[in-house]
N, C-alpha and C positions, 0 to 999 in steps of 0.2 A: 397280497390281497388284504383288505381292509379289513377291521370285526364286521361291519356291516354286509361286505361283501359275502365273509364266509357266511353268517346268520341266512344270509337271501339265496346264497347260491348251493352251500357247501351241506349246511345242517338242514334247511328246510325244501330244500330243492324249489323254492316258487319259480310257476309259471303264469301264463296269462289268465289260467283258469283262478287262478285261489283270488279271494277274497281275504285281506289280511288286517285284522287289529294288533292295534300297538298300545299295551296301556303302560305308561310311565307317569314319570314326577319332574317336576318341570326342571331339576338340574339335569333331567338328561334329556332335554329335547334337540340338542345338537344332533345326539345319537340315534335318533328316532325319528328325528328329517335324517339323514343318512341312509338307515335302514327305508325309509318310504322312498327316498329316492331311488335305489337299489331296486325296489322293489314292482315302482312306474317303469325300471326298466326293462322287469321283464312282460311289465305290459299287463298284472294285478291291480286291484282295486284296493286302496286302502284308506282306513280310519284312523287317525292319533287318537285316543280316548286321555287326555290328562286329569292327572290327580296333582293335589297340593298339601302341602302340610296341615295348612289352616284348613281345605275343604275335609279331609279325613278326619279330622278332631273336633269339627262340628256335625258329622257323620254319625260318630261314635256317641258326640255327648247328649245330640237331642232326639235321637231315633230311641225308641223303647228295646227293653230289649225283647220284645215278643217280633218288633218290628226288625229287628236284626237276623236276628232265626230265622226270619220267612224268606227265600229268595228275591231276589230284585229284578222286577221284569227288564230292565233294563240292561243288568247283567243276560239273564235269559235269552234276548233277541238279539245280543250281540253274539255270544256265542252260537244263535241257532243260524246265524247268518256267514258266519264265519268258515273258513275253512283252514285258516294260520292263523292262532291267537301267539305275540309276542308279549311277554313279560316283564317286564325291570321297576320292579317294586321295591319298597325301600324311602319311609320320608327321607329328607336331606338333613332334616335333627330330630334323632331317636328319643330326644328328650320326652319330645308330645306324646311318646306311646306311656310315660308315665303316669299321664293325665287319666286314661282311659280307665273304668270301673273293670275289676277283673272279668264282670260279667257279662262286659260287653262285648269285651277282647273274647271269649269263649262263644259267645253269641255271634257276632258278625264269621266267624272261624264256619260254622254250621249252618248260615246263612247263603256263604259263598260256595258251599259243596255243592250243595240243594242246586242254585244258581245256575253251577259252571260241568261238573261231571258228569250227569246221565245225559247232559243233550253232546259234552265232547265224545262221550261213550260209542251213542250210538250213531253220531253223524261225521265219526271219525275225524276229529278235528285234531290236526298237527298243534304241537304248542311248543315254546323255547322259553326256559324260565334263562334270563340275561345276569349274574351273577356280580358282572363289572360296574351295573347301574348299584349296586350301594355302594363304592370311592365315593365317601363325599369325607371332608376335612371336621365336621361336628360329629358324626360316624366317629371317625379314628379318636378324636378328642373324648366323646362321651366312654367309649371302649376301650382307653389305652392304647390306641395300636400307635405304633410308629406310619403314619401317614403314608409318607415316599415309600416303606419300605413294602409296606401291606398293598398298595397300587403296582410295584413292581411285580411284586409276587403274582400277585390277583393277572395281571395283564400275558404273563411270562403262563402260567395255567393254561389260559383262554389260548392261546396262540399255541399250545406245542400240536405234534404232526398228530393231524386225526388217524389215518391210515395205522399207524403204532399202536396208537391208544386203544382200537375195536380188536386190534390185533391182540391186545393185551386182554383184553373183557372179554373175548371171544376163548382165548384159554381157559383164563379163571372159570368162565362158566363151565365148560367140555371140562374141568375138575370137580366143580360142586354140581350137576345136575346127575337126576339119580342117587344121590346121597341122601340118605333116611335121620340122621342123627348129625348135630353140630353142634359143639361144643368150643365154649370159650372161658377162658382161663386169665388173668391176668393181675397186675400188684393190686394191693389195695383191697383184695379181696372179693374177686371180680369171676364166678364160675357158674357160671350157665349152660341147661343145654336145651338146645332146641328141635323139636320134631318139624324136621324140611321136606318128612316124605310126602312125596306127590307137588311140591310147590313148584311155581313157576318163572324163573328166573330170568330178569330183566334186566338190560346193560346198558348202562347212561355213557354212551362215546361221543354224545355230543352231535349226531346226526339222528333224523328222521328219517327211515328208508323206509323201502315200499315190504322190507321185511318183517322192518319194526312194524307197520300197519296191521297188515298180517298176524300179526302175533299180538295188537292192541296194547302196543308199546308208546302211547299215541303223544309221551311228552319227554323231553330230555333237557337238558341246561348246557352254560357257556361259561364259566369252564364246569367239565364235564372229567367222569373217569372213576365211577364208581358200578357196581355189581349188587340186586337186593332182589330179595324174594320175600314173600308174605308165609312165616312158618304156622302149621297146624294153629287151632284157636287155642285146643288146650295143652298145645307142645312145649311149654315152657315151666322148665324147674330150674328155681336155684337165685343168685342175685346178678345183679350187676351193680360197679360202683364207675360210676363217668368222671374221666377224670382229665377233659380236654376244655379249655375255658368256651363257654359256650355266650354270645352276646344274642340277647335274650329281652325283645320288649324296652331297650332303653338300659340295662342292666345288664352284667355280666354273673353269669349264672353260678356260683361255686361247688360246695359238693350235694351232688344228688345219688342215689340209694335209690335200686330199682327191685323187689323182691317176689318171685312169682312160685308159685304154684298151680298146677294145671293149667298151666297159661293164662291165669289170671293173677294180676297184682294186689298181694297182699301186704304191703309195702308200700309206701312212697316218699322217702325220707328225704328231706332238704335241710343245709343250712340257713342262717339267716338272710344269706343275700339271693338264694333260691327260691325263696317261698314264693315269691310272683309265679313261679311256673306251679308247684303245687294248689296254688290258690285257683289256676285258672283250672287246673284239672279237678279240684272239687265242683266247681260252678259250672263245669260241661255235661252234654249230654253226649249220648249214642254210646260206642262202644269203647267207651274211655280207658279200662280198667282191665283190656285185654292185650297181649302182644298183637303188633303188627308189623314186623318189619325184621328184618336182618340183613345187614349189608356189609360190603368192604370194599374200601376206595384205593382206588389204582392209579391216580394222577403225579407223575414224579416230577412236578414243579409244587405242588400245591405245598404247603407249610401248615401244622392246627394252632390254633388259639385262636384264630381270626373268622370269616365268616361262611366257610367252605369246608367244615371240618369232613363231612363224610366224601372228597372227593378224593383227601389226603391217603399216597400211598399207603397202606395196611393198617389202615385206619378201619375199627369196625362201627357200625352204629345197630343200634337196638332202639325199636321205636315203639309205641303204644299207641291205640285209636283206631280210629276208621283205616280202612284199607283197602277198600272194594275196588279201588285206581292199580293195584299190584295185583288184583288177580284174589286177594282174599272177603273173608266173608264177615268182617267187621261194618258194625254201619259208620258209615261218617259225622263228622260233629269237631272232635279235640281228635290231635294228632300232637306225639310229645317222639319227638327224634334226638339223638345225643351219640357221644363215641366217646370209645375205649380206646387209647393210645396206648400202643407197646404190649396188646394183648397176642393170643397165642389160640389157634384156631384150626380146632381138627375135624374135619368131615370124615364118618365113618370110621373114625381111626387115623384117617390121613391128615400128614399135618398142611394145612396150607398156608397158614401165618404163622411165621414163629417170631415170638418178641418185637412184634409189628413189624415186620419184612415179609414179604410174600415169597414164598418158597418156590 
């Protein structure tokens, strides 16, 4: 079976009923005729919406940013008409996101919430964010990566046995749900802990079912294989130090320094090559400065440094921002996600991660 095939048959189950957008960027319009064609057969209606490098960076430069902030009807009527929004974002040279004013980059971020979430919300719209659509060779070049090696990886991800994978996140969950306290531990000086009572835990396997639905689980990705809940607003004491290369805007992220008390960050230290993510989180709005997020990645192909890190086996990530998409009560606007490699992670006492291996 093909990616395209699983995407239409396997993850999003389309049938003749859905109406399907596809937004991408033009190196992966192979991919996106494949998927449309998949998807005429099962007898769905569908739109390519493409983006370009040069249309996004004249998007960004001459929209105000009062005009970025405000949704885009355009965004709006797509998804009110939609009923499978596909994904695969990502220019083809990360370089132009350098271009971009921080404050626009945080602007169109809050823009597109507005836009896309309370009409996916309430009109239960399936979504597959596509993972593989950023391989591109200026990608790997502007980021370091070894090219071939980082496309193997990334492809070898996307392809292992879904049936395993839910099979795996389906454990993990039946261990952390019902857990009131989590705690993470890790080098570098890395010990936080977070109030999970009552949260509600979500599992990225990579398919959309009618469970997921159900439970307003209403978006997942390819490759896929991670586990996250949204902890209490003010359940977080203690720091976090991220210390997985995070590529980030055109840049590779270095070290960042996350510090809270009562779940709010009092803290938000970067070095020099990080300040682009600090600077965007000064110039945002909404509930920038709270925790949102706790996760750990269960995908036993994925590899970190590259652009999947919270998919990567006992990989944990710790996020801040909006959150109202997991089930919590932060508003939207900035969302800042990142993970801790080799950390050590105990729910109630119990350990579940130990020295980034899942127990």
């Amino acid at each position: 079976m093909s990616l395209a095939e699983k995407i239409v048959s396997q993850c999003l189950d389309v049938t003749s009923k859905d109406n399907v957008t596809i937004f991408f960027y033009s190196h992966n319009i192979p991919l996106a005729e494949e998927i449309a064609d998949q998807c005429f057969k099962k007898g769905a209606d569908v739109l390519l919406n493409l983006y370009t490098d040069k249309y996004y960076l004249s998007y960004l430069t001459n929209l105000s940013v009062e005009s970025l902030r405000q949704p885009s009807v355009f965004c709006q009527a797509l998804t009110a008409n939609s009923t499978v929004e596909i994904w695969m974002p990502g220019t083809y040279d990360p370089t132009v996101l350098k271009k971009i004013p921080t404050e626009k980059s945080a602007a169109v971020d809050e823009g597109e919430a507005k836009a896309h979430w309370p009409l996916t919300k309430e009109k239960k719209v399936r979504s597959l964010y596509i993972g593989t659509s950023m391989l591109t060779e200026p990608r790997a070049k502007t980021y370091g990566f070894n090219y071939q090696r980082w496309k193997r990886m990334t492809e070898a991800a996307a392809n292992v046995d879904y049936d395993v994978l839910a099979k795996t996140g389906r454990k993990l969950k039946a261990s952390l749900e019902g857990a009131k306290t989590i705690h993470v531990k890790g080098r570098g000086g890395t010990d936080l802990t977070l109030d999970i009572t009552g949260s509600k835990w979500y599992v990225s396997d990579g398919i959309v079912d009618k469970t997921d639905l159900k439970e307003e689980n209403l978006g997942d990705e390819v490759p896929a294989g991670s586990i996250y809940a949204a902890p209490r607003q003010k359940g977080a004491q203690g720091r976090v130090i991220f210390n997985a290369r995070l590529p980030y805007r055109g840049v590779n992220l270095g070290k960042i320094q996350l510090s809270f008390r009562d779940g709010r960050v009092t803290q938000f230290f970067t070095d020099a090559a990080s300040k682009v993510a600090r600077n965007e989180w000064k110039a945002s709005k909404g509930d920038k400065d709270k925790i949102a997020l706790f996760g750990i990645g269960f995908n036993p192909k994925a590899e970190p440094g590259y652009t999947s890190n919270n998919i990567v086996s006992g990989a944990v990530s710790i996020g801040i921002g909006g959150n109202q998409d997991i089930g919590g009560k932060n508003k939207p606007g900035f969302i800042f996600v990142d993970q801790v490699i080799g950390a050590t992670v105990k729910a109630d006492g119990k350990t579940i991660i130990k020295q980034g291996r899942i127990v």
